[in-house]
C-alpha positions in Angstrom: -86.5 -88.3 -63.1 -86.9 -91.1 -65.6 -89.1 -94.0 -63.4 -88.5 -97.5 -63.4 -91.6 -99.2 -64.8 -93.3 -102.4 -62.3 -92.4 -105.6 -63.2 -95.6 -107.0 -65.3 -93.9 -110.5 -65.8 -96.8 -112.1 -63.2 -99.4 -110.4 -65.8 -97.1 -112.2 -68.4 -97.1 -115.3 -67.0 -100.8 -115.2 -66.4 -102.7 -114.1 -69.7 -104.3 -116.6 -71.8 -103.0 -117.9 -75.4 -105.1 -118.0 -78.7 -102.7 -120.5 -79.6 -101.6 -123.8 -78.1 -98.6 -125.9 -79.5 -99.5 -128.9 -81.6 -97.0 -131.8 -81.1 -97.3 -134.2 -78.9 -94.5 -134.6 -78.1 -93.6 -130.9 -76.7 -95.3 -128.5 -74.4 -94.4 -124.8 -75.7 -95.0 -122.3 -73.0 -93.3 -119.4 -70.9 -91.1 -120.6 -68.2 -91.0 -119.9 -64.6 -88.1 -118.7 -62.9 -87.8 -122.1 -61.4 -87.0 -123.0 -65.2 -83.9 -120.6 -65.4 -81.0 -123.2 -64.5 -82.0 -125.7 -67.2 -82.6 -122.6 -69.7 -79.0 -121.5 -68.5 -77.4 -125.4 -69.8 -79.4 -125.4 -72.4 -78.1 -122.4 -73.7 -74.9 -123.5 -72.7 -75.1 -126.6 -74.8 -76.1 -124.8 -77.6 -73.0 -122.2 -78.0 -70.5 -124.4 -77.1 -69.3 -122.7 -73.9 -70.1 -122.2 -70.4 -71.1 -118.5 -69.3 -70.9 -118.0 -65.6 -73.9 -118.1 -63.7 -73.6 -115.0 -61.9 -73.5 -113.5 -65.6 -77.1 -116.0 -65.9 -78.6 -114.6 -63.0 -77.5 -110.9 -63.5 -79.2 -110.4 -67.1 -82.6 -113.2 -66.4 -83.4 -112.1 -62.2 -81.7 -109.2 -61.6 -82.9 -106.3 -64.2 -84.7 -103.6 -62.6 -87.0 -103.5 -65.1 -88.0 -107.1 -64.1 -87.6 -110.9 -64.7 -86.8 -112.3 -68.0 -89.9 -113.3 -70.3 -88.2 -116.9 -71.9 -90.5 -119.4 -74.4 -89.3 -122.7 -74.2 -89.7 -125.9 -75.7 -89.5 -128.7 -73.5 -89.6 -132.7 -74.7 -92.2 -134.0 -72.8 -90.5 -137.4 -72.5 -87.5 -136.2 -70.7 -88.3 -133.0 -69.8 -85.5 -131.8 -71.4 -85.7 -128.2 -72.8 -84.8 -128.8 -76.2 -84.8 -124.7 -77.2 -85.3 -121.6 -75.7 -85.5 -117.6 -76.5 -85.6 -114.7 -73.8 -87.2 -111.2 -73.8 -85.5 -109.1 -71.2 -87.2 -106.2 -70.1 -85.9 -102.8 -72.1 -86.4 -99.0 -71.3 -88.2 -98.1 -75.2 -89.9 -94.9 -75.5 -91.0 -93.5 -78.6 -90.3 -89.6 -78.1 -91.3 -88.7 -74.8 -93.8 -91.5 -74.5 -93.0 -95.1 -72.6 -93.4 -98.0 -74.7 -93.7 -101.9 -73.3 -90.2 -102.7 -74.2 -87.8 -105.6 -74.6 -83.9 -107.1 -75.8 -84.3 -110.5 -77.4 -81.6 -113.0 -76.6 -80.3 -116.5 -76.3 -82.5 -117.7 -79.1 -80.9 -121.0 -78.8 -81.5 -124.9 -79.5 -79.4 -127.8 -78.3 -77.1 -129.6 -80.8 -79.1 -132.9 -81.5 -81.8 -131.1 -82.3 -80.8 -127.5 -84.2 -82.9 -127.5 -87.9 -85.7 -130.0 -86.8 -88.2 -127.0 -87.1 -88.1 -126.4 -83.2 -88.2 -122.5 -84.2 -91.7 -122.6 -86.2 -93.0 -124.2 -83.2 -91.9 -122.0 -80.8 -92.5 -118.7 -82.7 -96.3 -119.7 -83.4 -97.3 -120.3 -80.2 -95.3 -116.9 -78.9 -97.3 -115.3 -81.3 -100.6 -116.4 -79.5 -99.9 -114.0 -76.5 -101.8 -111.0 -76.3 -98.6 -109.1 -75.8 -96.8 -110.3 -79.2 -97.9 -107.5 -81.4 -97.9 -104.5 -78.9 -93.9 -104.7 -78.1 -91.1 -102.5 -78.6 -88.3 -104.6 -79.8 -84.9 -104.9 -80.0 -82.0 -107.7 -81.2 -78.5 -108.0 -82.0 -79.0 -111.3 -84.1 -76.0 -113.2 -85.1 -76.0 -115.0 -88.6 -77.4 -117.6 -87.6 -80.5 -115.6 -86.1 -80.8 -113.5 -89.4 -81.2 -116.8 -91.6 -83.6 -118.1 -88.8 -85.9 -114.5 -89.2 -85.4 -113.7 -93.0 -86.6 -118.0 -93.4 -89.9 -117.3 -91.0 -90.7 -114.0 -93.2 -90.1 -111.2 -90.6 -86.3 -110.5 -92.4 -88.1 -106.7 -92.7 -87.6 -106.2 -89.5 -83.5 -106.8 -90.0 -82.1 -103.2 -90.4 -78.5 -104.1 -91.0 -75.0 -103.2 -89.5 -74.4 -100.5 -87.7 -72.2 -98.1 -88.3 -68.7 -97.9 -86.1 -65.8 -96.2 -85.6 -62.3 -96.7 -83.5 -59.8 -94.4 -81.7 -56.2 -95.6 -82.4 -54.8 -95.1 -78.7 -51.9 -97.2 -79.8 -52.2 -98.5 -82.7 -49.7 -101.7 -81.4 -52.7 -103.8 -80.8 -54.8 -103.2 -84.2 -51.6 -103.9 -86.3 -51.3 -107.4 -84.5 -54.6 -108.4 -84.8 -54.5 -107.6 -88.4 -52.2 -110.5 -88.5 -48.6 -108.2 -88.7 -45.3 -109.4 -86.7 -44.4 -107.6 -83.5 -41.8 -106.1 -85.1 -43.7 -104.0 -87.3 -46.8 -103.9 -85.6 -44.8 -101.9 -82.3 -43.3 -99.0 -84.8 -46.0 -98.3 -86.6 -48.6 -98.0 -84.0 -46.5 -96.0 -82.0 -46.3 -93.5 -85.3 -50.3 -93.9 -85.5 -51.2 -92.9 -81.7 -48.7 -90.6 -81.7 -50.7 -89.3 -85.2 -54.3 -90.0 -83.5 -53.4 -88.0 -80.4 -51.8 -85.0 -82.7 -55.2 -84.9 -84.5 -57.1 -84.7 -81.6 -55.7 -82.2 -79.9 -55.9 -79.9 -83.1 -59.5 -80.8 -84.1 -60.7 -81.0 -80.3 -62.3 -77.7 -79.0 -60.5 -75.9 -76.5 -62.5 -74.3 -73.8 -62.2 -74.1 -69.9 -60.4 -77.4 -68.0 -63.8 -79.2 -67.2 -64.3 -80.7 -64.0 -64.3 -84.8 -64.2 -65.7 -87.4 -62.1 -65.5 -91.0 -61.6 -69.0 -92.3 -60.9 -69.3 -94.7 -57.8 -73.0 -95.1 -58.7 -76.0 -93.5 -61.2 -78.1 -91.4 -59.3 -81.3 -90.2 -60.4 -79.7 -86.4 -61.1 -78.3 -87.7 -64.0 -81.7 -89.0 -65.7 -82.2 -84.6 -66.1 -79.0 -85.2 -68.6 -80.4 -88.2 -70.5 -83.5 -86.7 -71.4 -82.2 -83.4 -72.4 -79.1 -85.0 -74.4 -80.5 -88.1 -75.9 -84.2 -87.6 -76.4 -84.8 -89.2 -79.8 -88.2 -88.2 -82.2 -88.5 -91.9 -82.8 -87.2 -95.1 -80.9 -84.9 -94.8 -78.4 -83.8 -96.4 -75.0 -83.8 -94.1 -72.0 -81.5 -95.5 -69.5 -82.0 -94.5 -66.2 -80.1 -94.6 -63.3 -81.5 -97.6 -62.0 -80.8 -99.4 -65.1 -77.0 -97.9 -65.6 -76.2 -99.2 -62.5 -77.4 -102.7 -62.7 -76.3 -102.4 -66.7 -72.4 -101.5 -65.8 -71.4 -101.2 -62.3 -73.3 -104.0 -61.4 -72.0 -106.3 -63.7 -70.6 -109.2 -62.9 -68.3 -110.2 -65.4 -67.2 -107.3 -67.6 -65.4 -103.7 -66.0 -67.4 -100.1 -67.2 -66.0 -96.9 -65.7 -68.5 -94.2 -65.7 -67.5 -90.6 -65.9 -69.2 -87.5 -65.2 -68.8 -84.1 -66.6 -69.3 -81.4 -63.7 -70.4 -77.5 -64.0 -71.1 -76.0 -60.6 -72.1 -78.6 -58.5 -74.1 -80.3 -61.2 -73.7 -83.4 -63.6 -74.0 -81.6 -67.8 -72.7 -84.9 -69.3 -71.8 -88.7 -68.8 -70.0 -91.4 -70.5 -69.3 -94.7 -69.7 -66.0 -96.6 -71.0 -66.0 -100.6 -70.9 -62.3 -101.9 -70.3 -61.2 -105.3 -71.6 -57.5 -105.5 -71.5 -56.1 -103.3 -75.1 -59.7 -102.8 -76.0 -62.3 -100.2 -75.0 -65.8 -99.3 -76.0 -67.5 -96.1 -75.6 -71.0 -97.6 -74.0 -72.7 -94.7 -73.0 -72.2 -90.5 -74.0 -74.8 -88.2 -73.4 -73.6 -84.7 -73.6 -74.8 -81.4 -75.3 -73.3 -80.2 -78.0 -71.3 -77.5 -76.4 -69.5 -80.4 -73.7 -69.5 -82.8 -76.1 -65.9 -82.4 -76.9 -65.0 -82.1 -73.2 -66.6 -85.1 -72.2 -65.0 -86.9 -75.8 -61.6 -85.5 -74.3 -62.0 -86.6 -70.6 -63.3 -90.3 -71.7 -60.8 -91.0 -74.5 -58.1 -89.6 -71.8 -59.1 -92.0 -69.1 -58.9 -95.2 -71.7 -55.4 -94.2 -72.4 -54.7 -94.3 -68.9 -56.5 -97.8 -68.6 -53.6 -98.9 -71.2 -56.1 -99.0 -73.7 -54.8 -99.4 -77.6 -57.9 -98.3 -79.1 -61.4 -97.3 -78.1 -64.4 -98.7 -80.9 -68.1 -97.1 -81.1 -71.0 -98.3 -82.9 -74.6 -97.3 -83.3 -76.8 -96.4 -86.0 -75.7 -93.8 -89.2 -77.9 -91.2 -88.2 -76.1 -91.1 -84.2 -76.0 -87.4 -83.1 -72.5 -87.2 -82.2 -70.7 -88.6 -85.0 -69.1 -85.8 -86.1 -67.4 -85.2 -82.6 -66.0 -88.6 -82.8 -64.6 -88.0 -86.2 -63.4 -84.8 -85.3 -61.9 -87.0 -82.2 -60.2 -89.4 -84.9 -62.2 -92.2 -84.9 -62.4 -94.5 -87.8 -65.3 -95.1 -89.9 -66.0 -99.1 -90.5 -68.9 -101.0 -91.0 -69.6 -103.4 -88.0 -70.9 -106.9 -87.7 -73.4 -105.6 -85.1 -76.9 -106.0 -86.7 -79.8 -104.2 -85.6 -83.3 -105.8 -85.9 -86.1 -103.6 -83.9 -89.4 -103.2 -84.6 -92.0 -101.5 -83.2 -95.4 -103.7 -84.1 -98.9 -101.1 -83.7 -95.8 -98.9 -86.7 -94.5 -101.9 -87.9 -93.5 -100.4 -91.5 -92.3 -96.9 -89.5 -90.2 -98.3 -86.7 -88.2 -100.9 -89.7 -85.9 -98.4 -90.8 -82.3 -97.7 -89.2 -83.0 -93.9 -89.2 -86.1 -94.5 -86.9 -83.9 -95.8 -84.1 -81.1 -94.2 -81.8 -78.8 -97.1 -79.5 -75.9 -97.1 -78.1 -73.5 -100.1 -77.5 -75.2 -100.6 -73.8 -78.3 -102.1 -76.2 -76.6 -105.3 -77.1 -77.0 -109.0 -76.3 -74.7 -110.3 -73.6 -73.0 -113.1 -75.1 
């Protein structure tokens, strides 16, 4: 069983800076939860859009592995939070070994005042916790975020797109979005799922029917099939059951359908598919090499009967199972999902790519 760690965010809350912001006209400092609605607006005003609240309240209060740690800057005048960047909680280990782990998100400043050097500010007082150089850490920064980084000197720490591939279901979907007319776009993708599916059922190992299961909820028996399918020499992100459930079932906005590969009575392998109308994303697969293709077969199988066009992957080059998604048809491309992650007490070991194994359950929510 994989535990869930305590939730240290009082400790967080509580330990004294070495460094104290320097304008007087803004307090820097780590918010409360009573903070969150104005950090959710703020936010808001800053992309443009509104996210739900329920989506708000799900990733900042409701992560088993605790609260979200947020700096803010807040004008003193108005009280208006002017900027804002989270730290959620993240399962990091490094081999067998638990590390204090986190996801950075919403790095975001309002529009009126976005390159006033509210960033600088922010980041140096962050710094001054006694935590800032003894994290585990993880990003999926936009463009904006990587000019931000590489700017404040810490652009090492950028490790570059991931590597991805797609499963042409029906291929329908992909033709349209690359801008062709209906009339082509129909014909040819049924000739290229129809193509897809023929290659996978030639280069797909055969073996016994397996027994497959819809998951209602994680339990802890399958934490047993995470650590003996996806343990990692470096940096990787254990995801228990606590944290699959509240990560897909629970979630309130997006639909995941987790599947279960069965061998007498027992869970050998899991996947979990995310559905969003002709597009699907393979978020989770842990599986052994011998019920890899199995579980491949089983999860690709139950995205076709979602009405799925095509399935997408991503994750780092060196990803244990990419030969069984080539093998499954899926397409090499390069992504625009960056990875930064560094791991500070092996800062120069943990920034390379081939030091890190995640999956597309590791991203930012936006």
């Amino acid at each position: 069983m994989i535990e869930t760690p305590a939730d240290l965010f009082d400790e967080w809350m509580s330990l004294p800076l070495s460094v104290e912001g320097d304008d007087p006209r803004f307090d820097v400092r780590r918010a409360a939860p009573e903070d969150y609605e104005r950090i959710y607006d703020c936010v808001d005003a800053a992309f443009g859009k509104n996210r739900p609240r329920a989506l708000y309240d799900w990733l900042y209060r409701e992560n088993p592995f605790g609260l979200a740690r947020v700096w803010i800057v807040e004008e003193i005048a108005t009280q208006r939070i002017l900027k804002t960047g989270a730290f959620y909680p993240w399962p990091i280990w490094r081999g067998d070994t638990p590390l204090r782990g986190s996801l950075s998100g919403d790095a975001a400043t309002v529009p009126d005042w976005q390159r006033k050097g509210l960033s600088s500010i922010r980041r140096n007082v962050r710094r001054g916790h006694p935590w800032s150089r003894k994290i585990a850490t993880i990003a999926g920064p936009n463009e904006g975020s990587r000019t931000v980084t590489t700017k404040a000197g810490e652009g090492s720490s950028m490790l570059g797109p991931l590597k991805g591939g797609v499963a042409v279901l029906r291929g329908a979907p992909l033709f349209e979005r690359a801008g062709l007319p209906r009339f082509l776009s129909e014909p040819l993708g049924a000739i290229a799922g129809g193509a897809f599916a023929g290659l996978r059922s030639l280069t797909i190992e055969r073996g016994p029917a397996p027994q497959v299961e819809v998951i209602d909820r994680f339990t802890s028996d399958l934490d047993a099939v995470t650590l003996a399918t996806m343990q990692f020499p470096l940096y990787w992100c254990p995801h228990n059951a606590d944290f699959l459930n509240w990560r897909y079932l629970d979630h309130p906005v997006e639909t995941y359908r987790g599947l279960a590969l069965v061998s007498e009575g027992r869970p050998v392998a899991y996947s979990v598919l995310r559905v969003d109308g002709d597009e699907s994303t393979i978020s989770e697969f842990a599986a052994a090499p011998e019920h890899a293709a199995q579980l491949m077969t089983a999860t690709l199988a139950h995205a076709r009967e979602a009405d799925c066009g095509y399935t997408t992957f991503f994750a780092p080059p060196g990803w244990r199972h990419w030969g069984i998604f080539r093998r499954a048809g899926f397409i090499p491309y390069t992504t625009n999902n960056h990875l930064d992650g560094v791991y500070w007490p092996e800062k120069e070991e943990s920034e390379r790519m081939d030091a890190w194994q995640v999956t597309p359950g590791d991203r930012d929510f936006h």
